[in-house]
N, C-alpha and C positions, 0 to 999 in steps of 0.2 A: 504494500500500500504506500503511496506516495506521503509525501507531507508538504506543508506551506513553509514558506521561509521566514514566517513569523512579523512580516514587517505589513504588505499588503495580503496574507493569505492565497500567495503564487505559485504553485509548484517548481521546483528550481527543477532545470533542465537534468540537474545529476539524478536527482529522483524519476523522471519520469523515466531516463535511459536505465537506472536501475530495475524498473520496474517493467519496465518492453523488455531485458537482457532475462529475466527472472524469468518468464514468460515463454521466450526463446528456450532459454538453456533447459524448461521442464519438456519442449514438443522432439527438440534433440535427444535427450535423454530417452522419450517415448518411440523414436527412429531407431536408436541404437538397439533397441528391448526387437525391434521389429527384424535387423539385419541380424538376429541371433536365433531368431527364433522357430521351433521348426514344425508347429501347428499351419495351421491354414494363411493367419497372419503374415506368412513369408513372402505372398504374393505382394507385398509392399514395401519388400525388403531393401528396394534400391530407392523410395524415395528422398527429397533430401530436403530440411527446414530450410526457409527462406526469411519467415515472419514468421511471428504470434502474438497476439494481443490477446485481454479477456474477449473478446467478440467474434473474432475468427482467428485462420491462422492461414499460411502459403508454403505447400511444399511444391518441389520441384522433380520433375520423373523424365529422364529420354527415353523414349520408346525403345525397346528394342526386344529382338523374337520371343523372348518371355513372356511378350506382354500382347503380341500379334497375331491374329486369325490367322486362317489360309490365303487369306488378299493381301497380306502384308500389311495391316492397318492394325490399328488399337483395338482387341476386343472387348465388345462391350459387356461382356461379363469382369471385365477387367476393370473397366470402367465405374460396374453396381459394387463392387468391392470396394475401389478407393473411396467413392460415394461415401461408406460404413464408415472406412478406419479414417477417413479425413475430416470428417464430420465432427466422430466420436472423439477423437484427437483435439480438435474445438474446445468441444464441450469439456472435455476432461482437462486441459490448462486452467481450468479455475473450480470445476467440480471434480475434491479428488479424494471424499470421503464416502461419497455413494454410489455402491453399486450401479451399473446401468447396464441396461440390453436393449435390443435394439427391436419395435413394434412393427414399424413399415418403412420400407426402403424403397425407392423408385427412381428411375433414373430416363431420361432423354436424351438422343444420340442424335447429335445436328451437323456436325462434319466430320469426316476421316482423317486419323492421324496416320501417318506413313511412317515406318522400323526409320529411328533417324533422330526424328523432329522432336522437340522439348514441349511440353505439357507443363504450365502452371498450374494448378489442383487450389481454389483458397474453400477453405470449411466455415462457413459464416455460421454462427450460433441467434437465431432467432429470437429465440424465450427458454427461457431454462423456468418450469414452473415446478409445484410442490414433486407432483409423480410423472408428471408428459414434459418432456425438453422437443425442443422443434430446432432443425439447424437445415442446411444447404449448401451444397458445395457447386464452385461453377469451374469450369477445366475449359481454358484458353493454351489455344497454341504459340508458344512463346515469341515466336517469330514474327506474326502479323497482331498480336491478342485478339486472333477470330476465336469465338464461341465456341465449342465445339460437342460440351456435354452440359449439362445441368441434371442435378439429384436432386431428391428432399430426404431424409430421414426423422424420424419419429423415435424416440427412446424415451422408452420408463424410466422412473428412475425408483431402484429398488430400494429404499429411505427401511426397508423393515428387516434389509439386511445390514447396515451400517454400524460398524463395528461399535460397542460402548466402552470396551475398556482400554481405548485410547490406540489398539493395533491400527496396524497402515493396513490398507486395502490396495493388493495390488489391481490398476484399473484394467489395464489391458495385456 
């Protein structure tokens, strides 16, 4: 949390960069968790942080045959994934004591990415409410920032599993 400088009630610039870096350094940390890991989550394994704020965040992915159909292009099942883990990534830089799983997922395919081209991914977080959180993620291609995907996701938020005796809750 930021603070005022005591004279007008201004946040001083060191605070606010402490607190984007703070922000940052937890969506890396949540990257690193992903480049190790060898559940389903690995399918995100080579994204890479850009941004984070409480509100959304920006990683960074280049295509390549990992991640491509039989047309050489981005597939969009690949795409309903990142949707999940970029979203829920979001959400989780500032919700990181409750549980959550994910309601409904959906996702929109507006242009083709080609084995090569850079993908910016940013996870905007909507509303974070008592038990439903709403977020969205929009995937631009780095090169032109043409559109190319839009998702929404829905997630519970399980508040009846949150630990009481002070344990961490691994999110993801």
């Amino acid at each position: 949390m930021s603070t005022t400088n005591g004279v007008n009630n201004i946040e001083t610039e060191k605070d606010v960069m402490d607190e984007k870096n703070a922000y940052l350094n937890g969506l890396v940390e949540a990257i690193k968790k992903l480049q190790t890991d060898t559940n389903f989550n690995r399918v995100a394994s080579k994204i890479k942080a850009v941004s984070a704020s409480p509100k959304s965040i920006v990683v960074e992915l280049e295509v390549d045959e990992s991640h491509a159909n039989s047309k050489g292009t981005l597939h969009g099942g690949q795409i309903t994934v990142l949707v999940d883990i970029v979203t829920a990534r979001a959400v989780g830089v500032t919700v990181k004591e409750t549980p959550m799983v994910s309601l409904e997922i959906s996702a929109s395919y507006l242009l083709p990415v080609k084995i090569g081209e850079t993908i910016l991914i940013e996870g905007i977080v909507l509303k974070i409410g008592r038990n439903i959180t709403f977020a969205e993620a929009e995937f631009r291609r780095k090169s032109d920032n043409a559109l190319i995907a839009k998702g929404k996701h829905t997630i519970v938020m399980m508040n009846h599993l949150k630990p009481t005796n002070g344990e961490k809750i691994e999110q993801f």
